[in-house]
C-alpha positions in Angstrom: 3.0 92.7 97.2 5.1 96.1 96.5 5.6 97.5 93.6 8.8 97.7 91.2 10.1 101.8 90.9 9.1 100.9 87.6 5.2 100.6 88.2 4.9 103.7 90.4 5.5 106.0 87.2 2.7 106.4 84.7 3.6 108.6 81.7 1.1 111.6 81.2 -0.2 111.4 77.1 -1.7 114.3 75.4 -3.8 111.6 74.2 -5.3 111.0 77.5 -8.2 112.7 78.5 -9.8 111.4 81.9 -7.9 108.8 84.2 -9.7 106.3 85.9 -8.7 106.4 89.6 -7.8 102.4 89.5 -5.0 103.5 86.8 -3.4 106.3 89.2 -3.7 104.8 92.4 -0.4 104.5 94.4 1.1 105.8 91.3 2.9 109.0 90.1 2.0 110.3 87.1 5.3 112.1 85.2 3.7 115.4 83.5 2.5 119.1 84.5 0.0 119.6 87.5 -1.9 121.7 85.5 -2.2 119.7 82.4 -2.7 116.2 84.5 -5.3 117.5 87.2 -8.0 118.0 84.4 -7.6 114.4 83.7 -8.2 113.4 87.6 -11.6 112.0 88.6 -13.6 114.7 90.9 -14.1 113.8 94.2 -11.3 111.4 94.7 -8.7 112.4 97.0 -9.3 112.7 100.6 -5.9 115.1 101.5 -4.1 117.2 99.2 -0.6 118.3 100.4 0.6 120.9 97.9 3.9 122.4 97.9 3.8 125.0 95.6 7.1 127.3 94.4 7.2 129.4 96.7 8.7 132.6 94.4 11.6 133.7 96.2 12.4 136.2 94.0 16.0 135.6 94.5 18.7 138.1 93.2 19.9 137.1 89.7 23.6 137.1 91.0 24.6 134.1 92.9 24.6 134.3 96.3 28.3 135.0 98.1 28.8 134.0 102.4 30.7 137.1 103.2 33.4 135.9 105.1 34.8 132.9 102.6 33.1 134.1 99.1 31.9 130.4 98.7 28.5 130.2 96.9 25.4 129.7 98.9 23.3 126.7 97.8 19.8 128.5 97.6 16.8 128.2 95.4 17.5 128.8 92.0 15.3 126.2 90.3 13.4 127.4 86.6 10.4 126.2 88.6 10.7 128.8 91.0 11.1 131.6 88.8 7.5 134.1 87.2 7.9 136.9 85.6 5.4 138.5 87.6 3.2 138.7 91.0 0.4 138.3 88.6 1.8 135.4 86.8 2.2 133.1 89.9 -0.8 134.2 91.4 -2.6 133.3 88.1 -0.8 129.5 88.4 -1.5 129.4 92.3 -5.2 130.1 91.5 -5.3 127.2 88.8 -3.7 124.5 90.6 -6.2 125.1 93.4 -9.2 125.5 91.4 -8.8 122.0 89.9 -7.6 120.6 93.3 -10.8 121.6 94.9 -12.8 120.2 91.8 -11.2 116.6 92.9 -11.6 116.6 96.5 -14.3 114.9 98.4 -16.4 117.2 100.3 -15.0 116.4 104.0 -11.2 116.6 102.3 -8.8 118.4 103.7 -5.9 120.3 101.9 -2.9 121.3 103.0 -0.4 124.3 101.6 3.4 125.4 103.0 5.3 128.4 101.8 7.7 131.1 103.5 6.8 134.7 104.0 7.3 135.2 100.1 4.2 133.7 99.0 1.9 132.4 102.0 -0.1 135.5 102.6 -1.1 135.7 98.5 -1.6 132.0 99.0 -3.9 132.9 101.7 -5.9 135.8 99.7 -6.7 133.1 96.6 -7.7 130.4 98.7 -10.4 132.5 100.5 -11.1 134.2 97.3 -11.9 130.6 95.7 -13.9 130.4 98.7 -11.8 127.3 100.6 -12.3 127.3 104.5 -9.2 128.2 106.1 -9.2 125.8 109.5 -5.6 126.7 110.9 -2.2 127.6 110.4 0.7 126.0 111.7 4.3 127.2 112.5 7.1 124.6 111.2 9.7 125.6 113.1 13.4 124.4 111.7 15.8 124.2 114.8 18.8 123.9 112.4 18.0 126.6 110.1 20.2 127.8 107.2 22.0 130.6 108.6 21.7 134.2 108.3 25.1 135.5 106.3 24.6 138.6 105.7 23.1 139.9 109.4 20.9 142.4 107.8 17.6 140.8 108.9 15.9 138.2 111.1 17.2 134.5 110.3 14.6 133.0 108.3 13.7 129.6 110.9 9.9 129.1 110.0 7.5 128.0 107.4 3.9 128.7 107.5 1.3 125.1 106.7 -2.5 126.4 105.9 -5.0 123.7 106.6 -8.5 124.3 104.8 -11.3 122.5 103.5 -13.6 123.0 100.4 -16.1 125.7 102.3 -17.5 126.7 105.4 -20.4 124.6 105.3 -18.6 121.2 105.1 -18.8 119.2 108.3 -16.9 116.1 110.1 -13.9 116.3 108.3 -11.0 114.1 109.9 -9.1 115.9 113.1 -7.0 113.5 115.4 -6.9 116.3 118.4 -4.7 113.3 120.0 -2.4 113.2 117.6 -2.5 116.9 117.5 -1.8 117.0 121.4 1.2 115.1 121.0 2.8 117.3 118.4 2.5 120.4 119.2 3.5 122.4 122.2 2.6 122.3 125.4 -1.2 120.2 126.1 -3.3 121.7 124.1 -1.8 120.6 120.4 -0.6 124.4 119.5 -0.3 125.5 116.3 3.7 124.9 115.9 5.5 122.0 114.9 9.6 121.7 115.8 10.9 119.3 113.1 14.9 119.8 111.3 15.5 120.4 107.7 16.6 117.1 105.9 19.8 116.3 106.7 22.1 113.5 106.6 20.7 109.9 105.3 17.3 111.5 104.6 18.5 114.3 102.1 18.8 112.6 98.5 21.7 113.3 96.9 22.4 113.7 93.2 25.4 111.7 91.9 28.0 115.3 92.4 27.2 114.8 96.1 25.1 117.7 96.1 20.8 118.4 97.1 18.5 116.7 94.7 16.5 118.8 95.2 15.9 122.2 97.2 13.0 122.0 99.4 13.0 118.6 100.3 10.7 118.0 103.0 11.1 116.1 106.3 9.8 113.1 106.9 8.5 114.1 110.0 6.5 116.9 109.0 4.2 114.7 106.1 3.6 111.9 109.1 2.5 114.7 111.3 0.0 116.2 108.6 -0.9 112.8 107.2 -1.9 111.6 111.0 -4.0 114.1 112.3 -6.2 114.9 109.1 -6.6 111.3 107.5 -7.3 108.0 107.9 -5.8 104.6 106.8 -6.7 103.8 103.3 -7.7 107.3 102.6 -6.3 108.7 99.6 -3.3 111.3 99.7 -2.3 113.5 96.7 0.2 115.9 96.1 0.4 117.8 93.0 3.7 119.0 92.8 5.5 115.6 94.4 9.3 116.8 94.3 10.9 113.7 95.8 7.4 112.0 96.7 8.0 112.5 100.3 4.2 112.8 100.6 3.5 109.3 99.1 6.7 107.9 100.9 4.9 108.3 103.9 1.5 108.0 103.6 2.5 104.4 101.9 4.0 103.3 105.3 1.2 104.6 107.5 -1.2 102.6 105.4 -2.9 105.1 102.8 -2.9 105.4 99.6 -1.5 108.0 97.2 -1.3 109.9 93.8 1.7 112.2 93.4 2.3 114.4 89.7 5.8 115.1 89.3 7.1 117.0 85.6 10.5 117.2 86.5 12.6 114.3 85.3 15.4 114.0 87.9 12.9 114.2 90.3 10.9 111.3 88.9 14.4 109.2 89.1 14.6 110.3 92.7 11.2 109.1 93.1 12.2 105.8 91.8 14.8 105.7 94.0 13.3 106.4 97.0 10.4 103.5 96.5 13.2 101.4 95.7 15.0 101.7 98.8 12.3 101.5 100.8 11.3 98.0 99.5 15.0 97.2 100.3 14.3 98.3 104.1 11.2 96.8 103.8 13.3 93.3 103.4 15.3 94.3 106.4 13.2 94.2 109.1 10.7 97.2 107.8 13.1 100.0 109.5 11.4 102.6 107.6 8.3 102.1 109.5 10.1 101.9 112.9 11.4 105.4 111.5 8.3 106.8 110.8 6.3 105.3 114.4 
């Protein structure tokens, strides 16, 4: 039976100290990652996908195009925003301290940033002493376009895929699935997926993106297919619009999402709750998602 949009949400309470994993499950909990992944059981989750801010370090200005003057919708979210290298490399290192703590030993975990932040993403995780397996290349073919002309249009995102150490071995790698998404036959390291557009961006009620960096679709079913298995257990930390849990829902996993951002928690709700409209109507989403 699916759940009502109200019963994915659980509340995060100071007064809570440990959650038992039968109370999270296929659930996402509404509080900080850092306060709320003390609470999670260790060794529970099988994938981690984590989509941290990424620090742009955007000008304070707003962004102009240069031929019309019209603003430029980029990311200038407060959760994107540190005073300081040190600052965000301090709340990268603690968010992936605790996320090791609750994976099992043959999880895998999975991290996505731009040029901005992937390389000091890349320094703490080996410095916490994570096994980096591979990177991969998302390629956007519809990019946001380059307005200015003073450097290379920004068309890629870098995915890390690691797991706890060195020494852990048969962790879950579908080289078929991998053949069939990446270039060429050998399952290279570069994924060619769009940015969300159309139907599959969210919208806020002025028309405009819910949220920044939504994710595709496309990219969480390739990560979620070639490093898990059905009723594993996916979690993602920083859930946005719970594209992660969208998807590993329909391709028959389980999940646990944290979201502290109330909007995003209503677009959460929304989400779930249009999918057990499709669900109704011939279960398009999976047809979608096949």
């Amino acid at each position: 039976m699916n759940q009502s949009p109200k019963e994915l949400i659980v509340k995060d309470k100071n007064s809570v100290d440990k959650y038992q994993l039968n109370e999270i499950l296929n659930k996402t909990i509404f509080g900080d990652a850092l306060k709320v992944l003390k609470k999670i059981p260790s060794d529970s989750v099988d994938l981690v996908f984590l989509d941290p801010p990424y620090y742009l370090q955007l000008p304070q200005k707003q962004l102009k195009r240069w031929n019309v003057k019209t603003s430029v919708e980029g990311v200038d979210d407060n959760w994107d925003k540190f005073e300081s290298f040190e600052e965000y490399d301090y709340f990268i290192q603690s968010v992936l301290s605790e996320t090791k703590r609750i994976m099992k030993e043959k999880a895998a975990l999975w991290m996505i940033s731009t040029y901005h932040s992937i390389f000091r993403i890349g320094t703490i995780l080996q410095d916490l002493d994570y096994w980096l397996l591979s990177n991969v290349i998302w390629v956007k073919n519809n990019p946001m376009p380059n307005w200015l002309g003073v450097r290379f249009t920004n068309a890629t995102e870098t995915l890390i895929w690691a797991i706890k150490d060195k020494n852990v071995k048969g962790y879950t790698f579908d080289k078929n699935a991998a053949k069939k998404y990446g270039i060429g036959k050998v399952g290279a390291n570069v994924w060619a997926i769009p940015l969300c557009t159309g139907k599959e961006r969210m919208k806020d009620d002025e028309g405009k993106k819910l949220h920044s960096t939504q994710k595709p679709i496309e990219l969480l079913k390739r990560v979620i297919l070639t490093t898990s298995n059905e009723g594993d257990i996916i979690f993602d930390p920083m859930a946005g619009l719970g594209t992660t849990g969208y998807v590993a829902k329909t391709l028959k996993r389980n999940f646990i999402m944290i979201e502290k951002e109330e909007k995003y928690i209503k677009g959460i709700q929304q989400r779930f709750r249009d999918e057990l409209i499709i669900d109704l109507e011939n279960e398009k989403i999976k047809k979608d998602i096949s």
